[in-house]
Structures are given as structure tokens and as C-alpha cells.
C-alpha positions as YAML, in Angstrom:
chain: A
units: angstrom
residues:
- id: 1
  name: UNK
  ca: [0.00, 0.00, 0.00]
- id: 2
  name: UNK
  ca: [3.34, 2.39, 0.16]
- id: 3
  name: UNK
  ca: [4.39, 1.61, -3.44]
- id: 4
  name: UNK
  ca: [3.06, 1.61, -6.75]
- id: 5
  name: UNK
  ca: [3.86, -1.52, -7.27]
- id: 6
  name: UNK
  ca: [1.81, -2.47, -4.09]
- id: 7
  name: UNK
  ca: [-1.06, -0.21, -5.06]
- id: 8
  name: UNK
  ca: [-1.07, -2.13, -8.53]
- id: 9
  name: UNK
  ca: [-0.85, -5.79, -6.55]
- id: 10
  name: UNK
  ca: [-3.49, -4.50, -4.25]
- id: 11
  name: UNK
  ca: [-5.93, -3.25, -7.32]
- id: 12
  name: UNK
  ca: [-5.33, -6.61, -9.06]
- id: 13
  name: UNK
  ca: [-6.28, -8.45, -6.36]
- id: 14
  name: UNK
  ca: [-9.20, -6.33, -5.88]
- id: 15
  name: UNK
  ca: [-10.00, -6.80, -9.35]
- id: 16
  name: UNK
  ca: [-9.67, -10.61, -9.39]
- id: 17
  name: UNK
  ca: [-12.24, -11.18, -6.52]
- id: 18
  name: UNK
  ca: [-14.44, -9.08, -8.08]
- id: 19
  name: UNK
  ca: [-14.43, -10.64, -11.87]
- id: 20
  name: UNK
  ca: [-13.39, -14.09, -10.78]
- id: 21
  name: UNK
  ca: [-14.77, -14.94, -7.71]
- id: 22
  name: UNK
  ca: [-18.03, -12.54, -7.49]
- id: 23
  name: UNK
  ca: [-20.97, -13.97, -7.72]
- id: 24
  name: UNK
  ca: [-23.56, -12.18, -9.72]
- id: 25
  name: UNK
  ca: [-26.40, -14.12, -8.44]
- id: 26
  name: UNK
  ca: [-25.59, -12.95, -5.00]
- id: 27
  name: UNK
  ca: [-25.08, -16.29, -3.51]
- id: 28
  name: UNK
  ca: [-22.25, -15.85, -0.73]
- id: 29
  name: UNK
  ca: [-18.62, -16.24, -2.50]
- id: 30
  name: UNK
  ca: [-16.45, -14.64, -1.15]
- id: 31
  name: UNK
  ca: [-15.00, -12.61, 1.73]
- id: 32
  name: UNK
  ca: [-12.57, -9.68, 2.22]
- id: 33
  name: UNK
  ca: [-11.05, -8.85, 5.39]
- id: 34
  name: UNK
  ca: [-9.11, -5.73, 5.26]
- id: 35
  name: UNK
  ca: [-6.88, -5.44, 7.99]
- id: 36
  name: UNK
  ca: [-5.33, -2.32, 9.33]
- id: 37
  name: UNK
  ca: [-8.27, -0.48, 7.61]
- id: 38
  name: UNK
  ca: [-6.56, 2.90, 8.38]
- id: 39
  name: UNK
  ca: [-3.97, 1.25, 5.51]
- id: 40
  name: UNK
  ca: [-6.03, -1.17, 3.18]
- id: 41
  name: UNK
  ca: [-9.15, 1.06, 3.80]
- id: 42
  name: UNK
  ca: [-8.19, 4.62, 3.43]
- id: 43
  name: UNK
  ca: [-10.43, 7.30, 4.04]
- id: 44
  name: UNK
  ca: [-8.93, 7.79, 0.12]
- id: 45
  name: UNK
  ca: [-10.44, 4.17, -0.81]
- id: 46
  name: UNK
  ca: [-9.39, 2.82, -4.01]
- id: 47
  name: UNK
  ca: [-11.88, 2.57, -6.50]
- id: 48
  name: UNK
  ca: [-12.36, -0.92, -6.17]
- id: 49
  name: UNK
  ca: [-12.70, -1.29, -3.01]
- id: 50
  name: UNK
  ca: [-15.21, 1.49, -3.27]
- id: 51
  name: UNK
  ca: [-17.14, -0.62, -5.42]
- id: 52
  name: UNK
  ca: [-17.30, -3.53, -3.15]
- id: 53
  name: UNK
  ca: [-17.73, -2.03, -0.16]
- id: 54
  name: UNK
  ca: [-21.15, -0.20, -2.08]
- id: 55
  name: UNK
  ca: [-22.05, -3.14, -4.22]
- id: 56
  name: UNK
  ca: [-20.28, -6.27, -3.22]
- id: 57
  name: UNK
  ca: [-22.96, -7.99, -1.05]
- id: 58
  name: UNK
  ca: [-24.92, -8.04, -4.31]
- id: 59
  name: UNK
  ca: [-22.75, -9.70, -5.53]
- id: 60
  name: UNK
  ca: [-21.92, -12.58, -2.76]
- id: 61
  name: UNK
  ca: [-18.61, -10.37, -1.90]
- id: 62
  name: UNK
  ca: [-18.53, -9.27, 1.71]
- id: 63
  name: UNK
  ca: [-16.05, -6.89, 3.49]
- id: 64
  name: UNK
  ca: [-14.54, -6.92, 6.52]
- id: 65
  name: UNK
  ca: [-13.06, -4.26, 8.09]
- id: 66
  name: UNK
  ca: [-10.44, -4.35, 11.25]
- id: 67
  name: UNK
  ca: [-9.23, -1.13, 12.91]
- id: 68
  name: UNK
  ca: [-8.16, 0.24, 16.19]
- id: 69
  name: UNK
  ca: [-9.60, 3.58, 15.84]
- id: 70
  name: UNK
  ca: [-12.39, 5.57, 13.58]
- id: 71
  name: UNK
  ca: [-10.25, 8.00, 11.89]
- id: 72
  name: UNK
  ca: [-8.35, 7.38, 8.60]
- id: 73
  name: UNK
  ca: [-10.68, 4.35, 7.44]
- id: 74
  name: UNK
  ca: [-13.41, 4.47, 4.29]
- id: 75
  name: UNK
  ca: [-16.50, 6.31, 6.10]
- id: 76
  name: UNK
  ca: [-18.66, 3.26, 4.07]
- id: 77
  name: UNK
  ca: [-17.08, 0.69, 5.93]
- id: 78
  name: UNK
  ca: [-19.02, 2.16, 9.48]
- id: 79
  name: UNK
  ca: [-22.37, 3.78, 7.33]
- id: 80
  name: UNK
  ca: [-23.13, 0.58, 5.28]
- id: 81
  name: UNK
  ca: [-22.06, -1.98, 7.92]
- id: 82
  name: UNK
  ca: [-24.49, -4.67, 8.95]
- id: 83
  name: UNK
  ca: [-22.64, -5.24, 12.15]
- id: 84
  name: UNK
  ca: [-20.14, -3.32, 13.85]
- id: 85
  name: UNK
  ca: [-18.24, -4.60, 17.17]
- id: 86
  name: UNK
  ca: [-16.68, -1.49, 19.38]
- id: 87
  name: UNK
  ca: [-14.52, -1.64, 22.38]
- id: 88
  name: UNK
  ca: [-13.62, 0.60, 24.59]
- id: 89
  name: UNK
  ca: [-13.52, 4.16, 22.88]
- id: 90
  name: UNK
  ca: [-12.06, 6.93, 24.83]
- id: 91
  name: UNK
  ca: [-12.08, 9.49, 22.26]
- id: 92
  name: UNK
  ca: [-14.81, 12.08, 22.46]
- id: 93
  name: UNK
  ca: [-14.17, 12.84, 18.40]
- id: 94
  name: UNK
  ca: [-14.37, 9.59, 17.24]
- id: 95
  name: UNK
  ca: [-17.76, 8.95, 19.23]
- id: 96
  name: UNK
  ca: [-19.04, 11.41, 17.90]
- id: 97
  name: UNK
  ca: [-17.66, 10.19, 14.26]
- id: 98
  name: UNK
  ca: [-19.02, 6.84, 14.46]
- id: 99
  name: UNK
  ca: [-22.52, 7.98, 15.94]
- id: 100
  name: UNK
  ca: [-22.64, 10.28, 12.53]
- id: 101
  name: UNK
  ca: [-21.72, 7.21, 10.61]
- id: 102
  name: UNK
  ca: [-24.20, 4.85, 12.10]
- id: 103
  name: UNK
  ca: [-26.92, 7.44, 14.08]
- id: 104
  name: UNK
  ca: [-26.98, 5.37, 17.67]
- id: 105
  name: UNK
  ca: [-25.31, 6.92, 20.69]
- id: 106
  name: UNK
  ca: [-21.70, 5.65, 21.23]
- id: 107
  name: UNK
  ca: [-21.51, 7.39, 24.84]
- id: 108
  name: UNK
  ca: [-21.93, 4.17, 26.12]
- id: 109
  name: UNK
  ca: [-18.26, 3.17, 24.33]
- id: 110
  name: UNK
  ca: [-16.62, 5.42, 26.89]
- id: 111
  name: UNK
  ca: [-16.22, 3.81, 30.05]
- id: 112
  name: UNK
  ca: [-16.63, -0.62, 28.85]
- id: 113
  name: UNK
  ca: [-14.00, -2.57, 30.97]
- id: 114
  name: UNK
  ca: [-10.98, -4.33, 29.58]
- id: 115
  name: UNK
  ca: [-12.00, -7.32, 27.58]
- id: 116
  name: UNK
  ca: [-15.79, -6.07, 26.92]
- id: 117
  name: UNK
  ca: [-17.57, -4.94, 24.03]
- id: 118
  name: UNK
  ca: [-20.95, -3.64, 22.52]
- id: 119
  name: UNK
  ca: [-22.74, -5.17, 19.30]
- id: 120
  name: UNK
  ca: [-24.72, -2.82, 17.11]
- id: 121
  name: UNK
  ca: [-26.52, -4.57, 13.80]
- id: 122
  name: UNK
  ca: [-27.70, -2.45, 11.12]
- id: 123
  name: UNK
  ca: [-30.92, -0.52, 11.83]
- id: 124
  name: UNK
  ca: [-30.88, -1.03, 15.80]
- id: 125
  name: UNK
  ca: [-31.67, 1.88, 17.99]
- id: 126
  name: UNK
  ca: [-28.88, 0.89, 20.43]
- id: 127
  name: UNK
  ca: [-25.89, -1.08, 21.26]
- id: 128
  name: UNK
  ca: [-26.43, -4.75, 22.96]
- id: 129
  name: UNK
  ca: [-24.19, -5.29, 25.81]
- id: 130
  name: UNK
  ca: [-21.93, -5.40, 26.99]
- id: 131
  name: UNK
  ca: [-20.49, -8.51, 26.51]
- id: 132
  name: UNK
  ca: [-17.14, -10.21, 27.66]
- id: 133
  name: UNK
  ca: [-14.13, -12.25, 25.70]
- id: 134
  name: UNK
  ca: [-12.77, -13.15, 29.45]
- id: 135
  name: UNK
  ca: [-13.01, -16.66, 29.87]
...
């Protein structure tokens, strides 16, 4: 993603999941995780990636998006998530960020313990949670 020769490797790739293994009956084909979004989904998205993230579920091509914060990442990959998973978010700016992107209240993201997390699914009115990873 620093190079043009990575940008070209990373548009190719792009390019072969969506003419190769897309799906254009929409039966589930394939899917992308991007990891790092910050990196592999740039608030400057390629244009393929665009295109799946908008599209791709059409298509049987979902996306998956990792990232430690808000900032920096595709604004598509919060607004046109089905699910999103959100630990603990400290930042008063990216709250308010991802409550734009998704329109549910992310004060609750402030103060969740170590190891805890809320669930939000497309077109809830609020988080579920929280819920725990410690065993």
C-alpha cells in the first residue's frame, strides 16, 4: 500500500475477486477482510474497493473491516455496515464520528471494561451489551 507496485498488486487483487470470484447471483462467495483499515481502507479508498464495499454484497462479496480507531478508514465501511463490534472508545471525536456514521449513541463506548464490548446490527436503535471475551 506504500508503493506503486503495491497499489497495482493491491488493485489486481481487488479486481480478481471481483471478476473471478463474485458472484452475480448474489449467492455468498467470497469474503474480504481488510486489515489495518486505516492502511487497506483509506479514508482515500481505491476505487475498487469502493465498489465492493457499495455493491459487493450483491454480488456474494462481503467486506470486513479491522481497525483500532475511527479515523483514517473508508466512512462506508461504518455507514453501510451490517454489524459493527466497538470496544472501549475513549475518544470524544471519534464517538461522535461513528454515531454520525451509524446514528446510535456511542456514549456508552466510553467507560466498557478491559475485555468487553458492545454489538450494534444495522438498523438497531442501540448497542447490545456489553459482553465479555474473558473466559
Amino acid at each position: 500500500m506504500h508503493s506503486p507496485k503495491g497499489l497495482r498488486d493491491y488493485d489486481r487483487a481487488l479486481d480478481l475477486i471481483w471478476t473471478v470470484r463474485a458472484d452475480p447471483a448474489g449467492r455468498p462467495a467470497v469474503t474480504v477482510l481488510l486489515d489495518e483499515a486505516k492502511h487497506s481502507g483509506a479514508t482515500n479508498a481505491r476505487p475498487l474497493l469502493r465498489r465492493q464495499v457499495f455493491s459487493g454484497m450483491g454480488r456474494g462479496v462481503g467486506t470486513w473491516a479491522l481497525s483500532q480507531n475511527r479515523f483514517g478508514v473508508y466512512a462506508n465501511l461504518y455507514s453501510d455496515a451490517f454489524h459493527i463490534i466497538a470496544f472501549r472508545m475513549q475518544s470524544s471525536s471519534e464517538r461522535g464520528v461513528l454515531e454520525a456514521d451509524i446514528g446510535v449513541p456511542c456514549e456508552v463506548l466510553k467507560d466498557l471494561e478491559d475485555h468487553h464490548f458492545m454489538y450494534w446490527r444495522q438498523g438497531a436503535r442501540e448497542w447490545s451489551g456489553p459482553h465479555s471475551f474473558q473466559v
